[in-house]
C-alpha positions in Angstrom: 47.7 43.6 -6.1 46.2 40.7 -8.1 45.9 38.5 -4.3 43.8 41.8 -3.0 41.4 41.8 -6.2 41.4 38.0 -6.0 40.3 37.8 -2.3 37.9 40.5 -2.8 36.3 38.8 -5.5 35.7 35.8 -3.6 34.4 37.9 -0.8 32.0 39.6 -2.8 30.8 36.1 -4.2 30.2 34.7 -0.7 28.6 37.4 0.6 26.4 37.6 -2.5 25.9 33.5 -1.7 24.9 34.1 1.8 22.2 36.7 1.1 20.8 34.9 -2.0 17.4 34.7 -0.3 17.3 38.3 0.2 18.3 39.6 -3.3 16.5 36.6 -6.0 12.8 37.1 -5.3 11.6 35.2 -8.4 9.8 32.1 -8.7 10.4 29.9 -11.3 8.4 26.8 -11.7 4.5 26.1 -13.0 2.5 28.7 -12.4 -1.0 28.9 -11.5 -3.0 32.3 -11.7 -5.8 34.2 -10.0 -5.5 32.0 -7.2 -7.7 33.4 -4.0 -5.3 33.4 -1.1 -6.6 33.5 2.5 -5.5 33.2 5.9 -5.9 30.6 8.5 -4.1 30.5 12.0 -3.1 27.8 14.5 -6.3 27.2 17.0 -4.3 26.7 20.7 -7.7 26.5 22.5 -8.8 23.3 20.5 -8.0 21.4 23.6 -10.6 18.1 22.7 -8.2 17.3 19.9 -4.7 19.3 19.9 -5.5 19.4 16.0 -5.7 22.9 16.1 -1.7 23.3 14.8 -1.2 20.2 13.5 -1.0 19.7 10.0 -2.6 16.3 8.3 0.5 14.4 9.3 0.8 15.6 13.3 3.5 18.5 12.6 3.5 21.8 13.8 2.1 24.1 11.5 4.7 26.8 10.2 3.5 30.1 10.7 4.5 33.3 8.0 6.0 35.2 10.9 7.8 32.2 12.1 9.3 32.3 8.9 10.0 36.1 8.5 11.5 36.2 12.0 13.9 33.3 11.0 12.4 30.6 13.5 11.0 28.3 10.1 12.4 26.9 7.0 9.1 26.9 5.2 5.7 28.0 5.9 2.4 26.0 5.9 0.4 26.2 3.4 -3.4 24.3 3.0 -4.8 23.4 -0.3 -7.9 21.1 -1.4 -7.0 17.3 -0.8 -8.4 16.1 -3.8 -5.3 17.5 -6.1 -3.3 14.9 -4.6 -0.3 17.4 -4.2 2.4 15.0 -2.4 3.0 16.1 0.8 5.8 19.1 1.6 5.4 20.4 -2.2 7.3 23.4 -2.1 5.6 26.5 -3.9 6.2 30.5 -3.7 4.4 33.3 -4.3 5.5 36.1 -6.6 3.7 39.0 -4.3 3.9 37.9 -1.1 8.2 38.4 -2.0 7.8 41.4 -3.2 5.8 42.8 0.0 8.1 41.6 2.4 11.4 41.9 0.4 12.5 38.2 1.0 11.8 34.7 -1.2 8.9 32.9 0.8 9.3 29.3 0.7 5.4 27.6 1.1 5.3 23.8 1.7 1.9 22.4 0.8 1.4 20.1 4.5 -2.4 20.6 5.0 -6.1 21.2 4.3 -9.6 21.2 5.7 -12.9 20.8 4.6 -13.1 24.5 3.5 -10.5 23.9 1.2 -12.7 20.5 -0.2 -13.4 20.6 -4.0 -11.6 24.1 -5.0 -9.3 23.0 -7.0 -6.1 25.7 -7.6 -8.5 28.2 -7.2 -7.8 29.0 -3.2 -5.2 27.9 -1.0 -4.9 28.4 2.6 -2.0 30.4 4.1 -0.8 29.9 7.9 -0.3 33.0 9.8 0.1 33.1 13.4 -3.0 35.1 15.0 -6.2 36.0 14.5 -5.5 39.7 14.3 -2.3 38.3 11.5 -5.0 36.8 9.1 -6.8 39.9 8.6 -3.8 41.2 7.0 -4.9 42.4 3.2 -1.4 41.2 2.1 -2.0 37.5 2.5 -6.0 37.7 1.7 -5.8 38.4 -2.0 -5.4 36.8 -5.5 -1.9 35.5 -6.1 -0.5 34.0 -8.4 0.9 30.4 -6.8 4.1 28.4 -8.6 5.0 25.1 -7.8 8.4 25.0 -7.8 
């Protein structure tokens, strides 16, 4: 009786383990307020300079859907330059879990001269369409934790 409770235990704790994305949608970490997030997608037609998804080291940007669909481990997210935010920062966004149900992971891997001299105040999310970044859900203020 005791090896059935004990095995079932352990089951329950793995399985809890495995789906730890799923069920902790909190964001702990520094947290920056009223931050104006907006939506920017990967340009395939920018054929003079194929900088139209890369980030600001030459990687593929990492698209929200990519990342709700299970094909990224992060997704892309541009801020101003001039905060000097090291490279692959990871950060998460209270609202954006709750909508979809599932703990976002945001890397901070690029920016652009919209983004120049705004501080924490905006921040750049990469979706994968045009039609994607009209989406109200990722065109709002959030509130943006560095974890």
């Amino acid at each position: 009786m005791y090896l059935i409770l004990f095995v079932l235990f352990n089951l329950i704790l793995s399985i809890n383990t495995l789906f730890d994305n799923e069920i902790n949608l909190e964001c702990k970490g520094k947290n920056i307020r009223n931050v104006t997030l907006t939506a920017y997608y990967p340009d395939y037609n920018d054929d003079e300079h194929d900088s139209g998804y890369l980030d600001i080291k030459g990687k593929n940007l990492r698209t929200l859907q990519d990342y709700l669909d299970n094909r990224a481990d992060f997704v892309t997210l541009a801020m101003d330059e001039n905060l000097d935010i090291p490279y692959g920062t990871r950060t998460c966004i209270p609202e954006l879990n709750l909508h979809f149900g599932h703990r976002i992971i945001l890397e901070v891997r690029d920016s652009s001269s919209d983004l120049k001299g705004s501080g924490y105040k905006r921040a750049d999310i990469c979706v994968r369409s045009e039609i994607d970044s009209y989406d109200i859900t990722v065109n709002k203020r959030v509130t943006l934790v560095f974890l």
